[in-house]
C-alpha positions in Angstrom: 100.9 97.5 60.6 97.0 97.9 60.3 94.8 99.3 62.8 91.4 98.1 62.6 88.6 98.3 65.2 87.7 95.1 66.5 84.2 95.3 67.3 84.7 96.5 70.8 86.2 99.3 72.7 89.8 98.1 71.1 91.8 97.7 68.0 92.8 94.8 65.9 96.5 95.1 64.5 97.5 93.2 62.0 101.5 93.3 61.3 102.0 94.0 57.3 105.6 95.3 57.7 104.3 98.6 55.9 104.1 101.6 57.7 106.0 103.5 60.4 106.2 101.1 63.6 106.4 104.7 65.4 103.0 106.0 64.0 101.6 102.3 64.9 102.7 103.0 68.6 101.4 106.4 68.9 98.0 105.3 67.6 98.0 102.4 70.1 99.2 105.2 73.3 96.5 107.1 72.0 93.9 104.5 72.2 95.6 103.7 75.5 95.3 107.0 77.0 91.7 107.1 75.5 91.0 104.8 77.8 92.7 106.4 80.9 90.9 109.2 80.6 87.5 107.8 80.8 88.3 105.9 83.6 89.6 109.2 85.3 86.7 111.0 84.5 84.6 108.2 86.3 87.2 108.8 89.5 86.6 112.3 89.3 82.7 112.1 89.2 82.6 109.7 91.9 85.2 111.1 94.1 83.9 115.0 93.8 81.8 114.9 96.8 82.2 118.9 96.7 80.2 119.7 92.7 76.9 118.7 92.0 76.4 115.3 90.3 73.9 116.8 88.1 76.3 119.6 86.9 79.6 117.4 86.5 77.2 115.3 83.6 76.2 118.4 81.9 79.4 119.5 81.6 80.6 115.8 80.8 78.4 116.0 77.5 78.8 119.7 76.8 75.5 121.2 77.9 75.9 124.5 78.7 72.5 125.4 79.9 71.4 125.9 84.0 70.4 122.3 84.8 66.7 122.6 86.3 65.7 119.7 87.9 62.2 119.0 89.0 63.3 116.9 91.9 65.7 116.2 94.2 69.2 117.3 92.5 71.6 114.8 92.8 73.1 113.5 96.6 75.5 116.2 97.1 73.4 119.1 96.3 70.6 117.0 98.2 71.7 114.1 100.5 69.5 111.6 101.6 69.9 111.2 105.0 67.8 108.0 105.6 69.7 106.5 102.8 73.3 107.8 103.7 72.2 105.5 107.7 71.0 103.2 105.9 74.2 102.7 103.7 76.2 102.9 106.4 74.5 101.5 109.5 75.0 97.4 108.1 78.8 98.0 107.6 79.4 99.4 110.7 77.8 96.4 112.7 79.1 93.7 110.5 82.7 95.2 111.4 82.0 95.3 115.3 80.7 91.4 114.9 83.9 91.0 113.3 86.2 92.6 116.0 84.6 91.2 118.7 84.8 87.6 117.5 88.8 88.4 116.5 89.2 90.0 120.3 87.3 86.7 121.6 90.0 85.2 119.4 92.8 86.9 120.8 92.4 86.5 124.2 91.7 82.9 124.0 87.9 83.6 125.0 85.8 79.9 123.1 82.1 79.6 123.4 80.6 77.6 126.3 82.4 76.2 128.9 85.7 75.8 128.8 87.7 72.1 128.1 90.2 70.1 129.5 93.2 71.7 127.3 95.2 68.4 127.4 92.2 66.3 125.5 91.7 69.6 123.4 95.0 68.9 122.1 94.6 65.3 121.5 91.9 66.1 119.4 93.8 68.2 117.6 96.7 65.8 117.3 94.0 63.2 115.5 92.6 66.2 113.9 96.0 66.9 112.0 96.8 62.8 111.6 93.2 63.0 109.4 93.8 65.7 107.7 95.9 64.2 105.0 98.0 67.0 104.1 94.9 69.0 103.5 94.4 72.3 105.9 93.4 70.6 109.2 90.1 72.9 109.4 89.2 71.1 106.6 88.6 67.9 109.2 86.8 70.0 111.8 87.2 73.6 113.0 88.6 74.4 116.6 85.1 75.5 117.8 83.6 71.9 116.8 86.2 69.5 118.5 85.5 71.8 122.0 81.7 71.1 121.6 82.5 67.5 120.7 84.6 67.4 124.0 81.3 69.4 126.0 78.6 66.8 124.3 81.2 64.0 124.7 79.1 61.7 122.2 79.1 58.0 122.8 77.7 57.0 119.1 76.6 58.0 115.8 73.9 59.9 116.8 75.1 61.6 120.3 78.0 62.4 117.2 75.6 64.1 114.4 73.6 66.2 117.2 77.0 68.2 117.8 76.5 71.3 115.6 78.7 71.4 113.0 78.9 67.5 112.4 77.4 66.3 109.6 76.8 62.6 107.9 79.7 63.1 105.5 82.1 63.9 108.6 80.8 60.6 110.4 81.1 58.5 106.8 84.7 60.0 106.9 85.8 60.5 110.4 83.2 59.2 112.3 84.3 55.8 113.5 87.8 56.9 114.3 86.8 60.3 116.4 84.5 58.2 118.9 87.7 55.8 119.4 89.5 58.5 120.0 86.8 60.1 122.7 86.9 56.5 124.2 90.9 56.4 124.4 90.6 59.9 126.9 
């Protein structure tokens, strides 16, 4: 067995049924372990919120000397505070949009008024008959077939001003949804 560097960060073997199979799998481990350890090091540096950034790359590449920096350090020896908000101000709403939509969700809550539940669920029934064995949100969302019941279009065009209803969905489902709205 040859080991040969391929180019990139690995090795190209290359069986030749000369050698010790043992020595070939230590050099491999090693190469494996190579790897680990970089990768470590990376989870070290970015997880050590405690050591200066600055100081853990000095002593990454062996430089013993002080580090003197003519700035700001690094963000543990110097934290931005406008940037740590900013970083964390966006995720923070974006999860309490989410939890209030999945409460809203949860206790049944829909947007607008409310619908007759008995023609809600004949509109899911032609919903799921449409559907063609594909996910039946794939035909139209829950939220859609409620404004569809609150518009209550009577053609084409009462059909594509309900948001969410597009040309393709009339081409496709167009027809047969207004028959349907008739038949309540």
């Amino acid at each position: 067995m040859e080991l040969q560097p391929d180019g990139g960060d690995g090795l190209e073997v290359t069986l030749t049924g000369r050698g010790s199979p043992r020595q070939a799998l230590a050099a491999i481990k090693a190469t494996t372990n190579r790897g680990w350890e970089s990768y470590k090091s990376i989870e070290r540096y970015m997880g050590d919120g405690e050591r200066c950034r600055r100081r853990q790359i000095l002593d990454y590449f062996g430089d013993e000397e002080q580090g003197m920096p003519s700035g700001r350090c690094c963000d543990v020896c110097d934290p931005d505070s406008a940037l740590a908000g900013a970083v964390s101000a966006p995720v923070a709403r974006a999860q309490r949009k989410r939890a209030v939509r999945r409460a809203g969700r949860a206790s049944g809550e829909r947007a607008g008024e409310p619908v007759d539940e008995g023609q809600f669920e004949r509109l899911r029934a032609w919903r799921m008959s449409r559907a063609e064995g594909l996910p039946a949100f794939r035909v139209a969302s829950n939220v859609v077939l409620e404004e569809v019941l609150r518009v209550g279009p009577n053609d084409m065009g009462e059909l594509l001003g309900v948001p969410g209803i597009g040309v393709a969905f009339c081409e496709q489902h167009g027809e047969s949804l207004l028959q349907e709205l008739r038949a309540l």
